[in-house]
MARBA-3410 file (N, C-alpha, C, O; in Angstrom, 1 decimal):
153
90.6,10.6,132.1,91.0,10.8,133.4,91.2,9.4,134.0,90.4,8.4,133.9 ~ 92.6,9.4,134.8,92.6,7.8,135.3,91.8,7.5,136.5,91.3,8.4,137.2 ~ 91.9,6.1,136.8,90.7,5.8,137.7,91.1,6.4,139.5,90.4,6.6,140.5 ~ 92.9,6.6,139.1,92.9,7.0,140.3,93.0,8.2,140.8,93.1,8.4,142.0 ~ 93.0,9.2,140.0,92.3,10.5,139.4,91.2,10.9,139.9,91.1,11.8,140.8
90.2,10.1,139.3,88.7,10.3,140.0,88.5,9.8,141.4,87.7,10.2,142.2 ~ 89.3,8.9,141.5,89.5,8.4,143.2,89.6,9.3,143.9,88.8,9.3,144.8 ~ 90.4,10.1,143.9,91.2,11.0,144.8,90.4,11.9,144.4,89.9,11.8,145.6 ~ 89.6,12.9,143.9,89.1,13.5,143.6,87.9,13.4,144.1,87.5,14.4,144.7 ~ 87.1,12.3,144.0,86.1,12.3,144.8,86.1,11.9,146.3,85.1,11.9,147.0
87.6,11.4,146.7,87.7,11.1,148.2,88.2,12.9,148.9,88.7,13.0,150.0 ~ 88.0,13.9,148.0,88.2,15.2,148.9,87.3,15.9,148.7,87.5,16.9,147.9 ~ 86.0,15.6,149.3,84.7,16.9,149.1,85.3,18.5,149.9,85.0,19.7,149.8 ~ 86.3,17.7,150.7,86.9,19.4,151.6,86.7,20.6,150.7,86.1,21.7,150.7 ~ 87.6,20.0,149.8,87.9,21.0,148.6,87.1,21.6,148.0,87.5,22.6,147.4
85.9,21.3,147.8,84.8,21.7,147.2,84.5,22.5,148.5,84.4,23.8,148.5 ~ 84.3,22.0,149.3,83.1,22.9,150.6,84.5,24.0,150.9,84.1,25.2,151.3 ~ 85.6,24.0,150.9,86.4,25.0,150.9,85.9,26.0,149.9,85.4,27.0,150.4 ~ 85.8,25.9,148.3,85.8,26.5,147.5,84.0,27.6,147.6,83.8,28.8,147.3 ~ 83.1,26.3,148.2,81.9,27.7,148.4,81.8,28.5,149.3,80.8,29.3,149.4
83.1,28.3,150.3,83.2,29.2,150.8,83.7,30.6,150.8,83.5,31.5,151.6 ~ 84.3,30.7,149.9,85.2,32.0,149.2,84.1,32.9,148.2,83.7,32.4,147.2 ~ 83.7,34.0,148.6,82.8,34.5,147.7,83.5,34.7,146.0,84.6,35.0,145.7 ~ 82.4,34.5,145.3,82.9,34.8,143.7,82.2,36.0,143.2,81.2,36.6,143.7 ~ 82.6,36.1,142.5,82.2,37.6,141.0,80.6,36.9,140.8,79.5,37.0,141.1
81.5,36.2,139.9,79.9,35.6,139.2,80.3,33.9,139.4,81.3,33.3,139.8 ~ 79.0,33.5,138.9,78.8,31.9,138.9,79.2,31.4,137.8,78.9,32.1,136.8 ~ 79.7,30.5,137.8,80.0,29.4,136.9,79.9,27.8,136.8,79.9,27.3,137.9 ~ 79.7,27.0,135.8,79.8,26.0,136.3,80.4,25.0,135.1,80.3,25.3,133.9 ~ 81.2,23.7,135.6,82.4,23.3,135.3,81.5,21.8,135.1,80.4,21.6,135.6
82.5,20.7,134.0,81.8,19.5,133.6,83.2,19.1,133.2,84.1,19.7,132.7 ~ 83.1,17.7,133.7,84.4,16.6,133.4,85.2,17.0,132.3,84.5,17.9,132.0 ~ 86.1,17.0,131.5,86.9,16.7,130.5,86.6,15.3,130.1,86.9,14.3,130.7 ~ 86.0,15.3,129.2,85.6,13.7,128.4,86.7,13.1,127.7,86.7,13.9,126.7 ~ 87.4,12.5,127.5,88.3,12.2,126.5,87.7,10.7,125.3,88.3,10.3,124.3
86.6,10.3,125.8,85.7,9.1,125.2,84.5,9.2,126.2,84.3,10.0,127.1 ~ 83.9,8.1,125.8,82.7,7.6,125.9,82.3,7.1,127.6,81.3,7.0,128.2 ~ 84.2,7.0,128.0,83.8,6.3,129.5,83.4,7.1,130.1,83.7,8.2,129.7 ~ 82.7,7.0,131.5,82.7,7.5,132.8,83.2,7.4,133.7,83.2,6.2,134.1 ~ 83.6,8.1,134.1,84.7,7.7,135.8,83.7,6.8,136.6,82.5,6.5,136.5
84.4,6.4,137.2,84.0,4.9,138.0,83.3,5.6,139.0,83.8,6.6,139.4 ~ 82.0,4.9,139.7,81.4,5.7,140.7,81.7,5.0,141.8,81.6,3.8,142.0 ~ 82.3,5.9,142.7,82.1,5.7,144.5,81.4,5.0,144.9,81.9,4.3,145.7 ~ 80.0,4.8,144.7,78.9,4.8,145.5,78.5,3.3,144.5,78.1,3.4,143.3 ~ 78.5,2.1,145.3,77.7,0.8,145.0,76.4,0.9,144.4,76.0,2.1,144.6
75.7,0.3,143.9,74.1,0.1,143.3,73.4,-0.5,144.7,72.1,-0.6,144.9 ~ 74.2,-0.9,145.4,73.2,-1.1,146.8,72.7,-2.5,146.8,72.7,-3.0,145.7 ~ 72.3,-3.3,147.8,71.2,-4.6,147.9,70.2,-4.6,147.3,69.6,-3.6,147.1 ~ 69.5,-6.1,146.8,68.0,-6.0,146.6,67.4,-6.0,147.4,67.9,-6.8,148.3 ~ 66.5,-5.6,147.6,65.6,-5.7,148.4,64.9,-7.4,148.7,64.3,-8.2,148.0
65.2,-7.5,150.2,65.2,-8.8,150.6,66.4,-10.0,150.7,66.4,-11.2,151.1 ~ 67.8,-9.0,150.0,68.8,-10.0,149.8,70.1,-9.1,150.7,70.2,-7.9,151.1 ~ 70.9,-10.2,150.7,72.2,-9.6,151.6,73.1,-9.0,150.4,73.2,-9.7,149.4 ~ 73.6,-8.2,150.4,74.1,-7.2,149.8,75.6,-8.0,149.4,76.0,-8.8,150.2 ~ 76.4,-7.8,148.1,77.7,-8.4,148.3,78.5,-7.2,148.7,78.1,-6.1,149.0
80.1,-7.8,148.5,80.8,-6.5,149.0,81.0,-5.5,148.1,81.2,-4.4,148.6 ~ 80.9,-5.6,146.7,80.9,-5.0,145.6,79.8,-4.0,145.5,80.0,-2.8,145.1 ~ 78.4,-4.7,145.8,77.7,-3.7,145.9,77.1,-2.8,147.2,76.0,-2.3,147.2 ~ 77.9,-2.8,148.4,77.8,-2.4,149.0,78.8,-1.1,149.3,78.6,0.0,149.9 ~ 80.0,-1.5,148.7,81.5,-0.8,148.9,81.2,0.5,148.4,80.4,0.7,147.5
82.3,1.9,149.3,81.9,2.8,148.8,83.1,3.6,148.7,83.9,3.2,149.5 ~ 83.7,4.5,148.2,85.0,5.4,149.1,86.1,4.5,148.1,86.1,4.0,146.9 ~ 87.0,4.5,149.2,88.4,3.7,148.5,88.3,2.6,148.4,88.9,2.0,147.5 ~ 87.4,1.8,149.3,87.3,0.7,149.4,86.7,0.0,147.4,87.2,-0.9,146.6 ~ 85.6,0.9,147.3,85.4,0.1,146.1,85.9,0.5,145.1,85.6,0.0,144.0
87.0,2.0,145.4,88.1,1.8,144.6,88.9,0.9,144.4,89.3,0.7,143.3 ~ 89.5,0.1,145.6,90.4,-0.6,145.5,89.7,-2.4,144.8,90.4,-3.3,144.4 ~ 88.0,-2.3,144.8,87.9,-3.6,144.4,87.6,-3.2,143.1,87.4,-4.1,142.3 ~ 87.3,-1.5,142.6,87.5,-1.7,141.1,88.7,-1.8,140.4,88.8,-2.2,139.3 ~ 89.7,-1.4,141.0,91.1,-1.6,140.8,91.3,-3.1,140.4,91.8,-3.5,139.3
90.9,-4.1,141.9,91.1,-5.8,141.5,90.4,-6.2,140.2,90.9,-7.2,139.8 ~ 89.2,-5.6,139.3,88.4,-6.3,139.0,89.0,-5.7,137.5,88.3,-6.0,136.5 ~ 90.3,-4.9,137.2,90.9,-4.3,136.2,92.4,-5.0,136.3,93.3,-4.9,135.4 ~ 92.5,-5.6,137.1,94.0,-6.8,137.4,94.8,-4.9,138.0,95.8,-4.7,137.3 ~ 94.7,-4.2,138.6,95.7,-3.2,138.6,95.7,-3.1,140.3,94.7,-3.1,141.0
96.9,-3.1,140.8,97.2,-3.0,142.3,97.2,-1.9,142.7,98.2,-1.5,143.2 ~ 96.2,-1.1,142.7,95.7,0.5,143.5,96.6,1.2,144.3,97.1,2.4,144.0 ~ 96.9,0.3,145.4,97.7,0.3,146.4,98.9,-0.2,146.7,99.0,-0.6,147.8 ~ 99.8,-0.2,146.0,101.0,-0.2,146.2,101.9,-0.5,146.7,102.9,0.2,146.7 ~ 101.6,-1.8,147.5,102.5,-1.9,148.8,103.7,-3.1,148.8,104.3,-3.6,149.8
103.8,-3.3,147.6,105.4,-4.3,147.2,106.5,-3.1,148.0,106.5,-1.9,147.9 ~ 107.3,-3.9,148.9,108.5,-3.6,149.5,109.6,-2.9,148.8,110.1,-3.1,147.7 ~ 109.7,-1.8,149.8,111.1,-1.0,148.4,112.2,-2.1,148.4,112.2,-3.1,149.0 ~ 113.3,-1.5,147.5,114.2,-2.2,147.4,115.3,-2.2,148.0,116.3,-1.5,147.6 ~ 115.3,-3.2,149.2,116.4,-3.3,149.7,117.7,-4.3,149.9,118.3,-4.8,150.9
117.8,-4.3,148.9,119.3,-5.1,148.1,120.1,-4.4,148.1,121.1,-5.1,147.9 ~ 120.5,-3.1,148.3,121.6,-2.2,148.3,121.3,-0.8,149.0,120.1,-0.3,149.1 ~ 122.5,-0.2,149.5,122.1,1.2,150.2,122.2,2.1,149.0,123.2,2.2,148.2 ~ 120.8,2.8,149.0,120.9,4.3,148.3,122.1,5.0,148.6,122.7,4.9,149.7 ~ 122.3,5.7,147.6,123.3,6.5,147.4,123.0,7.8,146.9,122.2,7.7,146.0
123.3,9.0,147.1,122.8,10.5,146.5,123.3,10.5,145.2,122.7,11.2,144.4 ~ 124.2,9.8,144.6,123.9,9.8,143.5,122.9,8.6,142.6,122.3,8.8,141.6 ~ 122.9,7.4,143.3,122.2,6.3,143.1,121.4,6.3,144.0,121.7,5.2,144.7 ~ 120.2,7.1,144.6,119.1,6.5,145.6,118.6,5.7,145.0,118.8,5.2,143.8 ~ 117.5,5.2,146.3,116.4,4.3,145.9,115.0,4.8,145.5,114.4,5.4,146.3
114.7,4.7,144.5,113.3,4.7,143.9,112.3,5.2,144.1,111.5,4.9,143.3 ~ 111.7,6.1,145.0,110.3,5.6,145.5,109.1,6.4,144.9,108.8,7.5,145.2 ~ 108.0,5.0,143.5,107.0,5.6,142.8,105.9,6.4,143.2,105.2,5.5,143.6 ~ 105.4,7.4,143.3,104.4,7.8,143.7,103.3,8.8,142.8,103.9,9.3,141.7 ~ 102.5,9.0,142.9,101.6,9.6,142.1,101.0,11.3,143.2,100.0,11.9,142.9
101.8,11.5,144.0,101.3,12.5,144.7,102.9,13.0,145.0,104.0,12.5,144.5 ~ 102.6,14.1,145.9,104.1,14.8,145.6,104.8,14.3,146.7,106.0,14.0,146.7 ~ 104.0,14.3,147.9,104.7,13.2,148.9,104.1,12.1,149.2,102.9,11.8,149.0 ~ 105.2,11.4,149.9,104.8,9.9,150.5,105.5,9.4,151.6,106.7,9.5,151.7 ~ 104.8,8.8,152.6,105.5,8.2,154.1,106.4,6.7,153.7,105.8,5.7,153.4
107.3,6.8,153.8,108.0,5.5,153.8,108.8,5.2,155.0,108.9,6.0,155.9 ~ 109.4,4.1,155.1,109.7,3.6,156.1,111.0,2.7,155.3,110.9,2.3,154.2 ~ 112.6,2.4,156.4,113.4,1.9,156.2,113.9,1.2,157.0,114.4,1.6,158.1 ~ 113.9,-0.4,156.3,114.3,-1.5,157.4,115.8,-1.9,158.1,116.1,-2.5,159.1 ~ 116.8,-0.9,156.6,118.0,-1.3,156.1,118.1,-2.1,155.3,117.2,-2.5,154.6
119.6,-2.5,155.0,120.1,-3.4,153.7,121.1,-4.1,154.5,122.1,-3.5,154.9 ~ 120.7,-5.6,154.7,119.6,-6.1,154.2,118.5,-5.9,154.6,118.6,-5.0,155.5 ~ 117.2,-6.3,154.3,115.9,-5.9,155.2,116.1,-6.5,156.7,116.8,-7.4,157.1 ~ 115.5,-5.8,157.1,115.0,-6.2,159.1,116.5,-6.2,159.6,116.8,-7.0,160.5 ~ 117.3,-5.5,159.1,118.8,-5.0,160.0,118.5,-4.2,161.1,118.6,-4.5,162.3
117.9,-3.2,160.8,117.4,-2.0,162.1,115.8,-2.2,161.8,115.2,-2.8,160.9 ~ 115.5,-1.2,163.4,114.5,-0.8,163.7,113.3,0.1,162.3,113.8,1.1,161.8 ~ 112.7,-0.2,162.2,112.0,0.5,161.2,111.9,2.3,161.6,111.1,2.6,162.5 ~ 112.6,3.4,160.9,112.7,4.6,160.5,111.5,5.2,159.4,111.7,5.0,158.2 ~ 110.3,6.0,159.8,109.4,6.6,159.1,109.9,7.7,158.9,110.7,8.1,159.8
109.6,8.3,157.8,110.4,9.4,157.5,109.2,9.9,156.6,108.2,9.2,156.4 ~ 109.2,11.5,156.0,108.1,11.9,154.8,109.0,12.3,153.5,109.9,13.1,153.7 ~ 108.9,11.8,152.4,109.5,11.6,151.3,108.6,12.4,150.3,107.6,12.0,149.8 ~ 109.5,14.0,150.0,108.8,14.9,148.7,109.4,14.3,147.6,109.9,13.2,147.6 ~ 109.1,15.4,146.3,109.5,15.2,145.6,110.7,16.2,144.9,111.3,16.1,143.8
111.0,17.4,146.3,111.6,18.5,146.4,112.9,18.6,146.4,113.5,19.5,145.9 ~ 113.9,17.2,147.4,114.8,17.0,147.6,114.5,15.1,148.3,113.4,14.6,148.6 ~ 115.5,14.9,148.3,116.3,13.3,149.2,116.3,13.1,150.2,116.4,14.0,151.1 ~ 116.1,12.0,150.4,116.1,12.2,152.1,117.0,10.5,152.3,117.1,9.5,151.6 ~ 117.7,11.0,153.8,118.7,9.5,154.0,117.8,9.2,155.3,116.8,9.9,155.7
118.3,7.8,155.8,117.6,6.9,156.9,118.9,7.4,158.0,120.1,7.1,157.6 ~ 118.7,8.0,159.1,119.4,8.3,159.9,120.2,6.6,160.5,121.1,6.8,161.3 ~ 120.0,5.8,160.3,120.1,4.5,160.8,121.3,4.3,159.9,122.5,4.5,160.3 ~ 121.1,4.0,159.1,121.7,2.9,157.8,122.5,4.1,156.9,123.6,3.9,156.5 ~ 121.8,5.4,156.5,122.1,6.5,155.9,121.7,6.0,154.0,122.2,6.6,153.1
121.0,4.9,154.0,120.3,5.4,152.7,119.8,5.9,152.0,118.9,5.0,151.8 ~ 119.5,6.7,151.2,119.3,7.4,150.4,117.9,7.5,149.4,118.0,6.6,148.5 ~ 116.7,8.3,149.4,115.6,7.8,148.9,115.2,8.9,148.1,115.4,10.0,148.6 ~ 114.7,8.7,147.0,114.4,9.9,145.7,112.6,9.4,145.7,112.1,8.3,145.7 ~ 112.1,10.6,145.6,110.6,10.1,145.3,110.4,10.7,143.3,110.5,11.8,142.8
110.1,9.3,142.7,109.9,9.4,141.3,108.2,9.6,141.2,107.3,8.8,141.4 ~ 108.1,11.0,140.6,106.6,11.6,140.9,106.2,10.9,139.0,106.7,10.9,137.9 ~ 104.9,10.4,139.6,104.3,9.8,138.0,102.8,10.3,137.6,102.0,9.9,136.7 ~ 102.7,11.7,139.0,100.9,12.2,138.4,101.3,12.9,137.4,102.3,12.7,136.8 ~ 100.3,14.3,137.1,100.2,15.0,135.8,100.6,16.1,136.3,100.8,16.0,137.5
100.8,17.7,135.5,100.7,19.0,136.3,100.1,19.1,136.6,100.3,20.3,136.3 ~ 99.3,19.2,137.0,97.8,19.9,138.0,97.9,19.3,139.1,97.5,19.8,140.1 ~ 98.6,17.8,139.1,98.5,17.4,140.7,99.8,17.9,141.2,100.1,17.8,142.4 ~ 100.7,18.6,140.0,101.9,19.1,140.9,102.3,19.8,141.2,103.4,19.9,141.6 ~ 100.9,21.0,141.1,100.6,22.5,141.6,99.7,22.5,142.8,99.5,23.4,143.5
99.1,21.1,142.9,98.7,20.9,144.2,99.2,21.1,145.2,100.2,20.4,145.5 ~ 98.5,22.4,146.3,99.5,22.4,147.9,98.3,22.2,148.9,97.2,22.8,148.8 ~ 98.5,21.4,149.9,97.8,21.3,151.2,97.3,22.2,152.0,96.7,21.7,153.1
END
């Protein structure tokens, strides 16, 4: 399981407290898929010693110390290099946009960058979407697994 996998997974207890709420038949109970020896990275810091100031590593909890287990693996968690705006999308040639979930909020400066006003827009993975501004063109390239792409809100 990747690290950003178990991230997201453990950043939605909803889902779980949704699920005991629905009565069942019978009980069951479910355990990680192991594929080796590792363990998913835990949420939850080892904490301060007692008597000392805590660093941020062991204090971090949530995304946060996802994002500094991420740093401490050289891997940029978060994603936030600039789309590419060297050229206007086109429906047959959009622009790019990587994601690991089925949608994503993006935002368009124009071509070149900072021409217009910044345009937010929500970008599936269902169809295209253009910048009412500029009229570029944006494709979201989905990179999770199936199970996250049977996922609905």
């Amino acid at each position: 399981m990747s690290l950003f996998r178990c991230a997201v997974n453990a950043a939605r207890p909803s889902l779980v407290a949704r699920a005991a709420i629905r009565p069942s038949l019978r009980s069951f109970s479910t355990t990680l898929r192991a594929s080796s020896d590792a363990k998913p990275p835990s949420i939850f810091g080892p904490g301060g010693k007692v008597g000392e100031v805590p660093t941020d590593f062991e204090q971090a909890t949530g995304l946060e110390r996802f994002e500094l287990l991420g740093e401490m693996e050289g891997v940029d968690v978060f994603d936030e290099t600039p789309l590419d705006s060297s050229r206007v999308g086109t429906k047959k040639d959009p622009i790019r946009v990587l994601s690991y979930d089925h949608t994503r909020i993006i935002g368009c400066t124009g071509s070149p960058a900072d021409s217009h006003e910044v345009h937010w827009f929500n970008l599936s993975r269902d169809r295209q979407r253009f910048c009412p501004e500029c009229g570029s063109v944006y494709a979201l390239d989905y990179l999770g697994g199936e199970e996250e792409a049977h996922h609905h809100h």
